[in-house]
Legacy VTK file of the C-alpha trace (Angstrom):
# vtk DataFile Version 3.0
C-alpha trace
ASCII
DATASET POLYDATA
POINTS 435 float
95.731 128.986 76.415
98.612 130.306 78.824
99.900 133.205 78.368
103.558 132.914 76.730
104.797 135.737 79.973
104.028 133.035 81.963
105.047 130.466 80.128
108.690 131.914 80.279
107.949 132.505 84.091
108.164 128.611 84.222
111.873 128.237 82.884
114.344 127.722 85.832
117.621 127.881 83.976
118.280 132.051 83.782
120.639 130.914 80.691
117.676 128.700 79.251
115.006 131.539 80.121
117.697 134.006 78.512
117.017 132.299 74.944
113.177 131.859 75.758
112.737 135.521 76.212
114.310 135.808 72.845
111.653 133.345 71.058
109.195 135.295 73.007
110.131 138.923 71.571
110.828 137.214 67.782
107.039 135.793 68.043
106.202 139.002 69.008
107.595 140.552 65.813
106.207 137.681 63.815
109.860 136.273 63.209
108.324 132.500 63.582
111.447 130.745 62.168
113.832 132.718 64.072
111.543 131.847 67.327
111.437 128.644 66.621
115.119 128.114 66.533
115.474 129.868 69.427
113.244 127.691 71.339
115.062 124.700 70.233
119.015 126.516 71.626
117.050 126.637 74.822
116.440 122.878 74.724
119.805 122.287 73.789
121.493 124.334 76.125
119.035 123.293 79.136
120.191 119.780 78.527
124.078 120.954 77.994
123.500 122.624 81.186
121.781 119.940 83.380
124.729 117.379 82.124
127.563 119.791 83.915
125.649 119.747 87.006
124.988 116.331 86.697
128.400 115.380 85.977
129.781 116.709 89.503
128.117 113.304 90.376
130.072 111.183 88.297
128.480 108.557 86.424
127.258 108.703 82.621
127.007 112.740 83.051
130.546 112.551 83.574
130.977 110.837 80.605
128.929 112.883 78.353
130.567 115.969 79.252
133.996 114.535 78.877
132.957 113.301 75.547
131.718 116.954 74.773
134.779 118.941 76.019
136.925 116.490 73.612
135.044 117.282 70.763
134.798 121.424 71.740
138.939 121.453 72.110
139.476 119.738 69.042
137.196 121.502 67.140
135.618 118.477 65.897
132.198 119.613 64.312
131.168 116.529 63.106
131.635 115.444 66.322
129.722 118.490 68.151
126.663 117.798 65.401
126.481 114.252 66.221
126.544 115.291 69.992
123.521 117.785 69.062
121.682 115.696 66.488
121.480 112.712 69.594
120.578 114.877 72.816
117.470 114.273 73.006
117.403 110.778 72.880
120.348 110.563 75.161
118.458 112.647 77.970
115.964 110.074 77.848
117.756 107.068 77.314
121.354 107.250 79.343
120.096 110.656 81.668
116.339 109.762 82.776
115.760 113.602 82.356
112.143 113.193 80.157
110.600 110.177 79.116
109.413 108.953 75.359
106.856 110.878 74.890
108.638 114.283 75.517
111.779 112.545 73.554
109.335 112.419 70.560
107.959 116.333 71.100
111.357 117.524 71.428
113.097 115.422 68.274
110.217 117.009 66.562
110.860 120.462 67.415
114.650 119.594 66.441
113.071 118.508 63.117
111.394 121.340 62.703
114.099 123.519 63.707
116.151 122.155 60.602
113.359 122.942 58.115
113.700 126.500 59.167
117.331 127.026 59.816
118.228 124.982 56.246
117.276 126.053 52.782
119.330 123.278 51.679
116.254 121.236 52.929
113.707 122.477 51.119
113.017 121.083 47.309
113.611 123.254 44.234
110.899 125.436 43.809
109.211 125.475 47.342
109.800 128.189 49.851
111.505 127.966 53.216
109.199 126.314 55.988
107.291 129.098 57.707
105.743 127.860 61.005
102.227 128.907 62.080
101.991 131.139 65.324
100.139 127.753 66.930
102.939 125.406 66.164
105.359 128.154 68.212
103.271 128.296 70.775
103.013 124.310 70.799
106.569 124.085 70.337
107.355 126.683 73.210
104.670 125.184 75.693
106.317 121.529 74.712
109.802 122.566 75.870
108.852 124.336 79.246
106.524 121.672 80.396
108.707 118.082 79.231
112.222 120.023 80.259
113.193 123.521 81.075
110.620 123.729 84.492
112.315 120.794 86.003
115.500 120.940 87.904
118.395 118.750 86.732
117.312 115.450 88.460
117.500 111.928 86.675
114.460 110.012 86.762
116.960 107.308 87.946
118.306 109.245 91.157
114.945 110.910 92.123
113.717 107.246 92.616
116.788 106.066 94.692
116.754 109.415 96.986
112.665 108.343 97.378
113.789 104.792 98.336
115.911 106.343 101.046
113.361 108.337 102.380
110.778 105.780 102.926
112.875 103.701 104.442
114.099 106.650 107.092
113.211 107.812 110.390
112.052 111.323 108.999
109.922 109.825 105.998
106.595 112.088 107.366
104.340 109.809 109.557
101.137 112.231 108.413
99.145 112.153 105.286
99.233 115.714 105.072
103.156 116.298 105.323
103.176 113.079 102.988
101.322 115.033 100.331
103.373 118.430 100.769
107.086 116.874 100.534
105.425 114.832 97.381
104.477 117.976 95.194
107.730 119.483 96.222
110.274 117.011 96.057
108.394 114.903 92.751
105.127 115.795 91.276
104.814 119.790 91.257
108.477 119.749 88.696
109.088 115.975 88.085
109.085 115.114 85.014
106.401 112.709 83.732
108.543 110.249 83.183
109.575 110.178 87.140
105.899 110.450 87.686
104.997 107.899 85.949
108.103 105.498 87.264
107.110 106.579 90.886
103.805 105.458 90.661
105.288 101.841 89.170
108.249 101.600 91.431
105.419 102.067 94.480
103.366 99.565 93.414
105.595 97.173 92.890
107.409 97.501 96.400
103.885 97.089 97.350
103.347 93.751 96.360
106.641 92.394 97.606
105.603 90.110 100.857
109.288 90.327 101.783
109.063 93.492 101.805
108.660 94.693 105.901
104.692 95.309 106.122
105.448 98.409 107.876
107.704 99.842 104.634
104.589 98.460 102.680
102.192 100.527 104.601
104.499 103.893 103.529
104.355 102.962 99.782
100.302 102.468 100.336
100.470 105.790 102.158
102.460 107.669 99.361
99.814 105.440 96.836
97.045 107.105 98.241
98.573 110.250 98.162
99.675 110.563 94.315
96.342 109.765 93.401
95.240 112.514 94.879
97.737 115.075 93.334
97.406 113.036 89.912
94.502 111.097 89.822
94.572 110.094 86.312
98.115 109.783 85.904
97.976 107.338 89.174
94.960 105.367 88.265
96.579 104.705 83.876
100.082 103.328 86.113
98.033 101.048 88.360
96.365 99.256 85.451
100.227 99.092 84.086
101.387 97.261 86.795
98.096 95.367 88.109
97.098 94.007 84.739
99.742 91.543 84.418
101.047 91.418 88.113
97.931 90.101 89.530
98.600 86.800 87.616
101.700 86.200 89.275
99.970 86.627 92.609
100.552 83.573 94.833
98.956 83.661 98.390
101.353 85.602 100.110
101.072 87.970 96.561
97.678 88.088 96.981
97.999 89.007 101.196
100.315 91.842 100.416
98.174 93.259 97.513
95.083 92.978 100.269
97.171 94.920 102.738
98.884 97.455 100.164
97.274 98.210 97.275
93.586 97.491 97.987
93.788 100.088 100.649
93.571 102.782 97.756
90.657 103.600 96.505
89.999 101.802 92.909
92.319 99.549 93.079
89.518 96.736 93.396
87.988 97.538 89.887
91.605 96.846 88.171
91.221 93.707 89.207
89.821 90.943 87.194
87.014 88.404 88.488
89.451 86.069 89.087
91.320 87.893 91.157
88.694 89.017 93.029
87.478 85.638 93.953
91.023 84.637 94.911
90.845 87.547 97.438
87.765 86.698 99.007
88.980 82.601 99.192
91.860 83.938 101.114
90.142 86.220 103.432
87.885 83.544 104.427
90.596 81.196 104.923
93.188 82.927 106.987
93.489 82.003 110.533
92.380 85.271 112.453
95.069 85.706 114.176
97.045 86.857 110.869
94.187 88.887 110.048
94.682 90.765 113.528
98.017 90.476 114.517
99.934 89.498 111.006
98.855 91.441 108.342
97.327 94.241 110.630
93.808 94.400 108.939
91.782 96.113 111.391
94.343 98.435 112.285
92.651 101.594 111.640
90.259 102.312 108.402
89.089 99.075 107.033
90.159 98.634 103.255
87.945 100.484 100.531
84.417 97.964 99.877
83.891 95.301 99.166
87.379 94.323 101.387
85.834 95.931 104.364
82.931 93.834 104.101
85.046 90.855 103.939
86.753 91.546 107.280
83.377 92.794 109.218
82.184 89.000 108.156
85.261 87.778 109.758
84.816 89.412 113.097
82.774 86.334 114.303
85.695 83.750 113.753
87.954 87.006 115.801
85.810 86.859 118.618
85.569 82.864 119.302
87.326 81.866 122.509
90.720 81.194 121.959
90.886 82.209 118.265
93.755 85.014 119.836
95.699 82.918 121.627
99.292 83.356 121.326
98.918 87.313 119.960
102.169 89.487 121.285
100.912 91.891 122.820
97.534 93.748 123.930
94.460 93.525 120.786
94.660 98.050 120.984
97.968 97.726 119.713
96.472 96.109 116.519
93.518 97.923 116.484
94.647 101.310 116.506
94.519 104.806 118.088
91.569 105.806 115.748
89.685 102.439 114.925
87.089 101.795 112.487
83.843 103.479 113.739
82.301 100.175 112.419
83.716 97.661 114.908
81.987 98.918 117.955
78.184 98.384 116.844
79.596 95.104 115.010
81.134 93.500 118.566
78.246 95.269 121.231
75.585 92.847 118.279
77.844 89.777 119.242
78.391 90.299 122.466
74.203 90.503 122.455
74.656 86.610 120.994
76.835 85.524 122.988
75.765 82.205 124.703
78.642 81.233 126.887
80.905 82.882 129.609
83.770 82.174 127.067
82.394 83.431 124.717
80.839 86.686 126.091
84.350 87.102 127.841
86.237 86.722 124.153
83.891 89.388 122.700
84.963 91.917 125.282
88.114 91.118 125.427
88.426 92.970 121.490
86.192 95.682 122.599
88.437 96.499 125.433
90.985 97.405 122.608
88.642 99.827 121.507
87.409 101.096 124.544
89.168 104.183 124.317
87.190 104.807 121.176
83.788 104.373 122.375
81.133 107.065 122.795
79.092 107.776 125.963
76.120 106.207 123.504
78.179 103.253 122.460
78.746 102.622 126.196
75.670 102.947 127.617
74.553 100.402 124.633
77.294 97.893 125.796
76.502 98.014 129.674
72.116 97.558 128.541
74.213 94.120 126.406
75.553 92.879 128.925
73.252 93.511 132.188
70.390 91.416 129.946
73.090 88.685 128.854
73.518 86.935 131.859
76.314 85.165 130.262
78.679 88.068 130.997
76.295 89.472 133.747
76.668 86.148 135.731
80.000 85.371 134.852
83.500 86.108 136.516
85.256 86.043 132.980
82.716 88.454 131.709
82.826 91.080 134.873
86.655 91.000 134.867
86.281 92.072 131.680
84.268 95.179 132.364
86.096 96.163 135.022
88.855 96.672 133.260
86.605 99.010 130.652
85.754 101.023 133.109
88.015 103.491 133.369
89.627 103.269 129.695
86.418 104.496 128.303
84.440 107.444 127.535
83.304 109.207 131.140
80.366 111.591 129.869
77.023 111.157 132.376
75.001 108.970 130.267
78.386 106.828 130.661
78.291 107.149 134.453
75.135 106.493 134.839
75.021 103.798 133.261
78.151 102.482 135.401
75.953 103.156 138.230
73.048 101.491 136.689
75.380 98.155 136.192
77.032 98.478 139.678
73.184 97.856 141.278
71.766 94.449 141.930
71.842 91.620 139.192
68.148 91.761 137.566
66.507 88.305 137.402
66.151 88.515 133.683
70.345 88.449 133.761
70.371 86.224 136.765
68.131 83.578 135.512
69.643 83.502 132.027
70.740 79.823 130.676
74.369 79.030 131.029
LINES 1 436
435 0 1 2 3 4 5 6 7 8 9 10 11 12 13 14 15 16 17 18 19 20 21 22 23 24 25 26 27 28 29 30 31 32 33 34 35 36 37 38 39 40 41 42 43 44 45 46 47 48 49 50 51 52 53 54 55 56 57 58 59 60 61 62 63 64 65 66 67 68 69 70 71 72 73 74 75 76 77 78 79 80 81 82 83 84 85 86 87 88 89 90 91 92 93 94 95 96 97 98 99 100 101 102 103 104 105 106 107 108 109 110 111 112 113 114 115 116 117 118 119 120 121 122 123 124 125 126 127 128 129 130 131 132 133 134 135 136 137 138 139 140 141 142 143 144 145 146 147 148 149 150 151 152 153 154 155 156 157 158 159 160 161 162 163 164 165 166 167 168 169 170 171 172 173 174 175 176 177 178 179 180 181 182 183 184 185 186 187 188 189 190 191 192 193 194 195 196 197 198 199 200 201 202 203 204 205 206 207 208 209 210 211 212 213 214 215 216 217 218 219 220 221 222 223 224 225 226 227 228 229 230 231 232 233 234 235 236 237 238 239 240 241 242 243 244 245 246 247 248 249 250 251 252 253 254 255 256 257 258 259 260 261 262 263 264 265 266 267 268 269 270 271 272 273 274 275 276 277 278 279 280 281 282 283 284 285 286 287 288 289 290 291 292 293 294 295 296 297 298 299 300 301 302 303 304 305 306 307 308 309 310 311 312 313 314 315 316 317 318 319 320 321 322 323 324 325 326 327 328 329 330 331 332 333 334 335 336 337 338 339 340 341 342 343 344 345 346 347 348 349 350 351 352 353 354 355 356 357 358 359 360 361 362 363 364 365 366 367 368 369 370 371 372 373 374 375 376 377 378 379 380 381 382 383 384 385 386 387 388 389 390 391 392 393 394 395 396 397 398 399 400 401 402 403 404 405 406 407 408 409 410 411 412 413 414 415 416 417 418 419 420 421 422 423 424 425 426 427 428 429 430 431 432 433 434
């Protein structure tokens, strides 16, 4: 149980913190009623408070405060009480400053409030409602943590200014950052109903193939992210918006959700047998190419299992002659700065296999786009590959190939020598090989 000091410590409104200091000393003094009430005038006037600031925006704040300052001039109570009486549900409803389930906690401390501000409501022969010393504390607790902690941002406009910052130049490029400007700008005071909408709105965008793959990637990033700060929170939206979304899917659906949302861990157990097999038809079927070049699959990481299993299976159908022709651009630019440690021990086995000069020569052609990733091990293992395979030994394609890996790779002294080891004479084990 927190402590109610800090509790009040959590209120950022000094006017709204001015009335919770007052519930604080009346609970103190075992004035529960009077405490109670108080906590609700700090709801109220938190809300009052947040529609003025709003309002220098324009929009429906502007309207609500007009409507309020016409009913304060004319001294029109019944007006004032309806104003009151519908708050809450307006913050929620026109505002975006909480979401139903704080509406429903804070009508019921407005309840409550009546009961002990209204004898009138109590039934002859009963005494006023007293409130326990728990249902204070719940009450005070409720306010701080669906309200008075969060600054005066509409659920609405939080989610617009995050649309314009993942679609801008300074939208932070490392996870890291990522995760800092997310507790500080949403999740350490956003509401849970912006929380929750985030979440949503992300993996929605997500799933949009129109949607630029690179803007895609951010909303993955940011995915990946939030379910880190708010793991459960994360994982309860996903199922929201996954459950019935992945019906919808059609192939280029299915694509983006294999290069969005599958790249978070858990995403794959939200998704329904069907689904799955759909994903792993499509996988098989697209031309590889796409997978390298297209949708970017082997750029970086692999996807979370079984996904990265899928596209390890593929790397057969990558490396056939030809099966890259017409790619803009060099293979490293798809492949990444910081490749997937798995793709080097999965191309040196097929270049082992390979039983034509094409062939050998298509193999490492990929592996020279990881080159600059390879260990003085991995190298060593490569040059051994290729001495006994006189299908790149003996073979222009093949050499020209290793020449230019030479010098883009790692340069350690088991490296080196085994340069020097290749640069001697052709062994008749290579030089004898069928081709």
């Amino acid at each position: 149980m927190r402590a109610l000091e800090d509790v009040k410590n959590q209120v950022r409104s000094l006017t709204s913190r001015r009335y919770v200091e007052e519930a604080v000393a009346a609970y103190g003094a075992g004035a529960y009623r009077a405490a109670l009430i108080s906590i609700w005038i700090a709801v109220a006037a938190d809300i009052i408070g947040k529609i003025r600031l709003l309002a220098e925006e324009g929009g429906v704040a502007a309207e609500m405060q007009a409507e309020l300052d016409r009913a304060i001039k004319g001294n029109n109570v019944n007006a004032l009480q309806a104003f009151e009486r519908n708050l809450v549900t307006r913050a929620r409803n026109e505002l975006e400053l909480i979401g139903a389930r704080e509406e429903e906690e804070l009508n019921r401390l407005y309840r409550d409030r009546h009961l002990c501000a209204h004898p009138a409501f109590v039934s002859d022969g009963e005494e006023l409602f007293t409130p326990s010393p728990e249902l204070v504390r719940a009450h005070l607790a409720t306010a701080v943590d669906a309200l008075l902690s969060h600054p005066a941002v509409t659920g609405r406009k939080a989610i617009e200014r995050f649309g314009g910052e993942i679609a801008s130049d300074s939208f932070p490029e490392d996870d890291t950052r990522l995760n800092d400007h997310l507790r500080a700008s949403y999740m350490d005071h956003g509401t849970q109903a912006l929380k929750e909408n985030l979440v949503k709105v992300l993996c929605k965008e997500s799933l949009k193939p129109q949607v630029p793959l690179k803007q895609r990637w951010r909303c993955t990033r940011t995915m990946r992210e939030l379910q880190k700060i708010a793991p459960s929170l994360f994982d309860e939206q996903l199922r929201v918006v996954l459950g019935p979304a992945q019906n919808l899917l059609d192939d280029d659906g299915l694509m983006a959700l294999v290069t969005g949302p599958c790249y978070v861990p858990g995403t794959w157990d939200v998704l329904h047998a069907g689904t799955q097999g759909r994903v792993q038809e499509l996988i098989s079927a697209v031309k590889p190419v796409d997978l390298v070049q297209t949708h970017m699959l082997f750029y970086g990481t692999l996807p979370p299992a079984p996904i990265d299993g899928m596209l390890l299976s593929r790397l057969t159908d990558i490396a056939t002659p030809g099966a890259l022709r017409g790619m803009t651009g060099a293979v490293v630019f798809y492949l990444g700065e910081r490749p997937d440690p798995r793709l080097v021990p999965a191309l040196i086995a097929l270049a082992a296999e390979a039983d034509s000069y094409e062939g050998g020569a298509a193999v490492l052609s990929i592996l020279n786009g990881l080159v600059h990733a390879m260990t003085d091990e991995q190298m060593e293992h490569l040059l051994e590959v290729c001495t006994i395979n006189g299908q790149i030994r003996g073979s222009v394609l093949g050499n020209r190939q290793m020449n230019l890996m030479r010098w883009g790779g790692p340069q350690g002294e088991r490296a080196k020598a085994a340069w020097a080891k290749w640069d001697g004479p052709i062994t008749a084990e290579a030089s004898n090989a069928p081709g």
